[in-house]
ZALUM-992741 format. One record per residue (C-alpha): x, y, z; residue number from 1. Coordinates in nm, 4 decimals. Example, Ala and Ser with C-alpha at 12.3 -4.5 7.8 and 13.67 -1.06 7.14 Angstrom:
{c1=1.2300 | c2=-0.4500 | c3=0.7800 | resi=1}
{c1=1.3670 | c2=-0.1060 | c3=0.7140 | resi=2}
***
This chain:
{c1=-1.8121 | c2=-3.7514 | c3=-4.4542 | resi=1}
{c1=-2.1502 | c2=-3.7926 | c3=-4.5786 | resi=2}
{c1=-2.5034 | c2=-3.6470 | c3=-4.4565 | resi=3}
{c1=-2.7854 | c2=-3.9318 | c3=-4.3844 | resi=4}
{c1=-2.9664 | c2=-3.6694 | c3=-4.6057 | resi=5}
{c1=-2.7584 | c2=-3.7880 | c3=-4.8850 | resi=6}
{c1=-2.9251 | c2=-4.1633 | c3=-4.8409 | resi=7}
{c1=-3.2172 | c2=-4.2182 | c3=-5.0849 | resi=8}
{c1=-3.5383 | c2=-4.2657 | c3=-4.8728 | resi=9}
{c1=-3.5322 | c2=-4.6143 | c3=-4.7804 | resi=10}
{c1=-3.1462 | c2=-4.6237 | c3=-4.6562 | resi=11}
{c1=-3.2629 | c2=-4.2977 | c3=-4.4308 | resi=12}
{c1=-3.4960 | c2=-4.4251 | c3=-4.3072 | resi=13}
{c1=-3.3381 | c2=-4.7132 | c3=-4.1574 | resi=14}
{c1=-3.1214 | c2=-4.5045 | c3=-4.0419 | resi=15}
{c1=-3.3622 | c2=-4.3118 | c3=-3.8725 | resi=16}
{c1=-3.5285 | c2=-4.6298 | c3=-3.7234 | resi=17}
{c1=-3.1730 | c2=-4.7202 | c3=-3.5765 | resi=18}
{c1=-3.0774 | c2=-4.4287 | c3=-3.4275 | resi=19}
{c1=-3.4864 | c2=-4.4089 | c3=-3.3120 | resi=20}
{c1=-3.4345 | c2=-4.7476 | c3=-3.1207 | resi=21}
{c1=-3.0811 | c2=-4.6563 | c3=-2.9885 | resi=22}
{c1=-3.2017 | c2=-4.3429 | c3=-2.8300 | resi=23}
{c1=-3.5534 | c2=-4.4650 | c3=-2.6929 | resi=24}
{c1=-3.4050 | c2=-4.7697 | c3=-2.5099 | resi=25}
{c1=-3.0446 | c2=-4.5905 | c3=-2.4061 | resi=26}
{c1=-2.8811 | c2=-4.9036 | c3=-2.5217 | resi=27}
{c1=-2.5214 | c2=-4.8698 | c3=-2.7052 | resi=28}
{c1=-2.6083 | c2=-4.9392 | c3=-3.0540 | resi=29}
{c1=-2.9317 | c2=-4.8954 | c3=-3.2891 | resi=30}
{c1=-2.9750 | c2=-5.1101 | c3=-3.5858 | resi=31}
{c1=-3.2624 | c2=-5.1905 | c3=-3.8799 | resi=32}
{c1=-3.2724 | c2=-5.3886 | c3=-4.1137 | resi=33}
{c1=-3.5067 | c2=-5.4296 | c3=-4.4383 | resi=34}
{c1=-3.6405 | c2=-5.7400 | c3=-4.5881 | resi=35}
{c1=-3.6341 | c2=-5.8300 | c3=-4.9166 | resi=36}
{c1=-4.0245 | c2=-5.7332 | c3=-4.9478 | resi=37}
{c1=-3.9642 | c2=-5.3951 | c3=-4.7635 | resi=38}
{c1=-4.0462 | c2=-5.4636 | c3=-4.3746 | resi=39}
{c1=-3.8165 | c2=-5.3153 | c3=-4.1447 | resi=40}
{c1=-3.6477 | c2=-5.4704 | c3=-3.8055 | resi=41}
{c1=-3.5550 | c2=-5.2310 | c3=-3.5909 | resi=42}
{c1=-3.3731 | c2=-5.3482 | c3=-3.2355 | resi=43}
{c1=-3.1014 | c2=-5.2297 | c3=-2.9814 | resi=44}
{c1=-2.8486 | c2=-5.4217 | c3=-2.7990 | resi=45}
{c1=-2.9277 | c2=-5.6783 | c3=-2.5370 | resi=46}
{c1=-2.7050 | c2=-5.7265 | c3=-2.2616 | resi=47}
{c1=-2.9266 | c2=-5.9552 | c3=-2.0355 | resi=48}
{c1=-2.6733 | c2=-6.2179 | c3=-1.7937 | resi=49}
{c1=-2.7172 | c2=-6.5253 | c3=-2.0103 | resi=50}
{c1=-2.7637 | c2=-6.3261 | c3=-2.3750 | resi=51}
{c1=-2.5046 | c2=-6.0504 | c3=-2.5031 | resi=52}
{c1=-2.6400 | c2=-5.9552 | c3=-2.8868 | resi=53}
{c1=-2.5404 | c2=-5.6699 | c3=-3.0442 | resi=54}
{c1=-2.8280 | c2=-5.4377 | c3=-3.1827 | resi=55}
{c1=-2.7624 | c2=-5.5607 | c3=-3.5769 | resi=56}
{c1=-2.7367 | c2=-5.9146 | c3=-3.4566 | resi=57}
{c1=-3.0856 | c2=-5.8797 | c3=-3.2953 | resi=58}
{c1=-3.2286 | c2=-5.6770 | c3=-3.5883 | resi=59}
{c1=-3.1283 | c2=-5.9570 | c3=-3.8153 | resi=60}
{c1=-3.2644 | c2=-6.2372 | c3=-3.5782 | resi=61}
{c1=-3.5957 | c2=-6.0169 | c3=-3.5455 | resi=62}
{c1=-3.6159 | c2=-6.0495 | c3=-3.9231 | resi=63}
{c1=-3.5387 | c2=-6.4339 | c3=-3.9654 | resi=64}
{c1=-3.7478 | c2=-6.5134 | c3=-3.6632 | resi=65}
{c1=-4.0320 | c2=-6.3509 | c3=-3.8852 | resi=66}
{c1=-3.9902 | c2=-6.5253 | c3=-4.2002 | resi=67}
{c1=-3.7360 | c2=-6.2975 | c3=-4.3964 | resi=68}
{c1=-3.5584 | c2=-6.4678 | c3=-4.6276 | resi=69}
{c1=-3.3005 | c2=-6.1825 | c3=-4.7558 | resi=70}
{c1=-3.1790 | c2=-5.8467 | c3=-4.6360 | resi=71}
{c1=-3.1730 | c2=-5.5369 | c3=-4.8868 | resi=72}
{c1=-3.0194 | c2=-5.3164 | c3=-4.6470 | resi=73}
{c1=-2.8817 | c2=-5.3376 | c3=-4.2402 | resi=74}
{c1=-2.7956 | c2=-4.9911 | c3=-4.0651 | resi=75}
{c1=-2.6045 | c2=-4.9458 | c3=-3.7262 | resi=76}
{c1=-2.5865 | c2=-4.6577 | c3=-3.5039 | resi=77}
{c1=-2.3486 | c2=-4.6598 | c3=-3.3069 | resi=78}
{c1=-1.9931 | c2=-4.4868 | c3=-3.1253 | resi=79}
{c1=-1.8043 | c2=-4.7186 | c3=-3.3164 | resi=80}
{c1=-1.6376 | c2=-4.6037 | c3=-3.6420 | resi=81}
{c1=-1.6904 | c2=-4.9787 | c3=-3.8225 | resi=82}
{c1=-1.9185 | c2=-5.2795 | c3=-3.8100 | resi=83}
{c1=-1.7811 | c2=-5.5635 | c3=-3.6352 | resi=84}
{c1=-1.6878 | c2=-5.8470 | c3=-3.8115 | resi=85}
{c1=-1.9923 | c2=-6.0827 | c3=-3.6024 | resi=86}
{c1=-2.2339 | c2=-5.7888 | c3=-3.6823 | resi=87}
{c1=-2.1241 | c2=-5.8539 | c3=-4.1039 | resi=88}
{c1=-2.1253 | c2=-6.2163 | c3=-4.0838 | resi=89}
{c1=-2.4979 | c2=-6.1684 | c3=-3.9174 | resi=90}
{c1=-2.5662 | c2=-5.9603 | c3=-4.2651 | resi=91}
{c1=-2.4195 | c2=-6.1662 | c3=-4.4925 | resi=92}
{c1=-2.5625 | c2=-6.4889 | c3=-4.4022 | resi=93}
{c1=-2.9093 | c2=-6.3613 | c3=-4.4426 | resi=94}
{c1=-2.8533 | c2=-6.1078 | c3=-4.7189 | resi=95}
{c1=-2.5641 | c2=-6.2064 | c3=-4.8554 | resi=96}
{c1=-2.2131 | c2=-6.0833 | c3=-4.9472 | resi=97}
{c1=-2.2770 | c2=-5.7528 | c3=-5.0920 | resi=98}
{c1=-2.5686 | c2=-5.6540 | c3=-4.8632 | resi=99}
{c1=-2.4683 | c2=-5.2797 | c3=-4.7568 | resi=100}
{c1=-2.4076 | c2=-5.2041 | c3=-4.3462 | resi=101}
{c1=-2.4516 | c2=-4.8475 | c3=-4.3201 | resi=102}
{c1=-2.2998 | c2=-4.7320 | c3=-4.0249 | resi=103}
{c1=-2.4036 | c2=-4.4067 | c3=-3.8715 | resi=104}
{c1=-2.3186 | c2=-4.2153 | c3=-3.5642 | resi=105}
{c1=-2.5207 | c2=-4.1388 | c3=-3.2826 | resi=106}
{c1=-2.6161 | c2=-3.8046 | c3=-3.4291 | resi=107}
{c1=-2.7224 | c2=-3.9920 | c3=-3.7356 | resi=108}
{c1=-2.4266 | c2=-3.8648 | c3=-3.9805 | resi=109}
{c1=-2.3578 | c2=-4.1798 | c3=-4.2008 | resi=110}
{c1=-2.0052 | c2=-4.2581 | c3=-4.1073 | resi=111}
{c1=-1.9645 | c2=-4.5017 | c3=-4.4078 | resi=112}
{c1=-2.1111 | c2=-4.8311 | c3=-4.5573 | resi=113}
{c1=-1.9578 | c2=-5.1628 | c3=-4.6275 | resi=114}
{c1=-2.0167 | c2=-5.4852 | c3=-4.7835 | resi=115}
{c1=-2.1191 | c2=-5.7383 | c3=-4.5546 | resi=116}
{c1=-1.8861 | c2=-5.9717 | c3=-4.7429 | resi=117}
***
């Protein structure tokens, strides 16, 4: 298993953000996301009645909704031991196929990281 220590300094610190947003709003899952200029999208899940997102769906939407136009990075904290398939596909069609999902758990010990291809 590998430390978030062992992350270089942008990829913990997404991370970070993640678990940040996941713990702040006691929501299920944490995600960021980083642009291709840098910026970072942090969110949580949203469970409303007529909207069910997952936190990395809503991280990417933050950062399209705000003129990103590629991904570098996406990071999920979460209980789950991989990204879901919708939560790739969210990646990959903003960042393409071999934009890294991090995946972390809630204690912030990256679990692993995939391709969102």
């Amino acid at each position: 298993m590998t430390e978030s220590t062992d992350l270089g300094p942008e990829d913990r610190k997404i991370v970070t953000l993640a678990r940040s947003a996941r713990a702040r709003n006691g929501v299920p899952e944490g995600a960021a996301v980083r642009d291709e200029t840098g910026r970072t999208y942090v969110a949580g899940t949203v469970q409303l009645e007529s909207l069910k997102l997952s936190a990395l769906q809503t991280a990417v939407a933050m950062a399209v909704a705000s003129g990103a136009t590629s991904l570098e990075a996406a990071a999920v904290v979460s209980e789950a031991q991989t990204p879901s398939d919708a939560d790739r596909a969210a990646v990959r069609d903003l960042g393409g196929p071999d934009t890294p999902v991090l995946l972390a758990g809630p204690d912030g010990t990256l679990r692993g990281s995939v391709m969102a291809g």
